[in-house]
C-alpha positions as CSV (number, residue, x, y, z in Angstrom):
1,X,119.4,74.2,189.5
2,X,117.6,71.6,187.9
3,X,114.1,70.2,189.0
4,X,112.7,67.3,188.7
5,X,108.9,66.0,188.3
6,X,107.2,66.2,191.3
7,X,109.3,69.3,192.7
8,X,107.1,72.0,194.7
9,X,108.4,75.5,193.3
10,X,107.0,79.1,193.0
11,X,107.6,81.5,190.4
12,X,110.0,84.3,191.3
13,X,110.9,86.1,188.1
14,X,109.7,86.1,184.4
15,X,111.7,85.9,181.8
16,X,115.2,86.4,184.2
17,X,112.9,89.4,185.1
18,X,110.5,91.0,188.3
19,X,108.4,93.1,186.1
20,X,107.2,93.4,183.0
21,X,108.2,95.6,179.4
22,X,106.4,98.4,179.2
23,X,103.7,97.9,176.3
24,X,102.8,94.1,177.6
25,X,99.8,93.0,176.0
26,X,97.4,92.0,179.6
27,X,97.2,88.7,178.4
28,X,100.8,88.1,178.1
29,X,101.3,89.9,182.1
30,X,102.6,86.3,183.1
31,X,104.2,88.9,186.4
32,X,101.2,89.1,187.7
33,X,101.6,85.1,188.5
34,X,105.1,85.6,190.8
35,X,104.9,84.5,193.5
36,X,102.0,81.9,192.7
37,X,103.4,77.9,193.8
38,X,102.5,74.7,191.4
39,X,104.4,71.5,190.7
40,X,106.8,70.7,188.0
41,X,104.9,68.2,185.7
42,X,107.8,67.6,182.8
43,X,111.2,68.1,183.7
44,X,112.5,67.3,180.6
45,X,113.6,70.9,179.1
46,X,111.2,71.5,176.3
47,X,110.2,74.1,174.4
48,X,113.1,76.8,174.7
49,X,114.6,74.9,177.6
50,X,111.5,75.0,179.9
51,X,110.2,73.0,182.2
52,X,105.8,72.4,182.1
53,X,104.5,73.9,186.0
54,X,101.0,73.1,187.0
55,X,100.1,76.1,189.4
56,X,97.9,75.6,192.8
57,X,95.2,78.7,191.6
58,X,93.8,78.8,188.4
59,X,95.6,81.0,185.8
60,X,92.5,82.6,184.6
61,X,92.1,84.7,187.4
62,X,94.8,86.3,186.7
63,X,93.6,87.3,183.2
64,X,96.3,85.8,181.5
65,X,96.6,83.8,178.4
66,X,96.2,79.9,179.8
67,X,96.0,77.9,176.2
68,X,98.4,74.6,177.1
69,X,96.8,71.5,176.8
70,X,97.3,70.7,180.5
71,X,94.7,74.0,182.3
72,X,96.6,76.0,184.8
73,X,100.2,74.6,183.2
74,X,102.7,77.4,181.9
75,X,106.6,76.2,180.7
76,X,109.0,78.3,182.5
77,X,112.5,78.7,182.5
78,X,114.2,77.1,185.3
79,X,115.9,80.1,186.8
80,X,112.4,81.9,187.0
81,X,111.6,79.5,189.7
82,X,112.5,78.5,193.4
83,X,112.0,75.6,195.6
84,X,108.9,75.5,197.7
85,X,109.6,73.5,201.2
């Protein structure tokens, strides 16, 4: 599926999966974010064929590492994400 900017979506896997390796540093836990809806930003696949979603709640309460330049922006793989209606 490919998504364009503007596109309403919510994350449904991570990395193709539901939950994470055993061993997952905390701050790398990005399943604890499934589930959580944002907007596609950049549709043009960058950066290991991702695409840059700015998410509706703000990352850091999830304890997660949020370092892109855009706050509460992650670039996830296309297949990790679904359409929001």
């Amino acid at each position: 599926m490919q998504f364009t900017k503007g596109t309403k979506v919510k994350l449904k896997t991570f990395l193709g999966k539901a939950n994470p390796t055993k061993g997952t540093n905390p701050q790398d836990n990005y399943w604890k974010i499934i589930g959580q809806r944002g907007e596609i930003i950049e549709d043009t696949l960058n950066y290991n064929d991702r695409v840059l979603v700015l998410f509706e709640k703000d990352l850091d309460q999830f304890e997660v590492a949020n370092h892109n330049p855009i706050i509460n922006s992650l670039w996830i793989l296309p297949d990790d994400l679904e359409l929001v209606e």
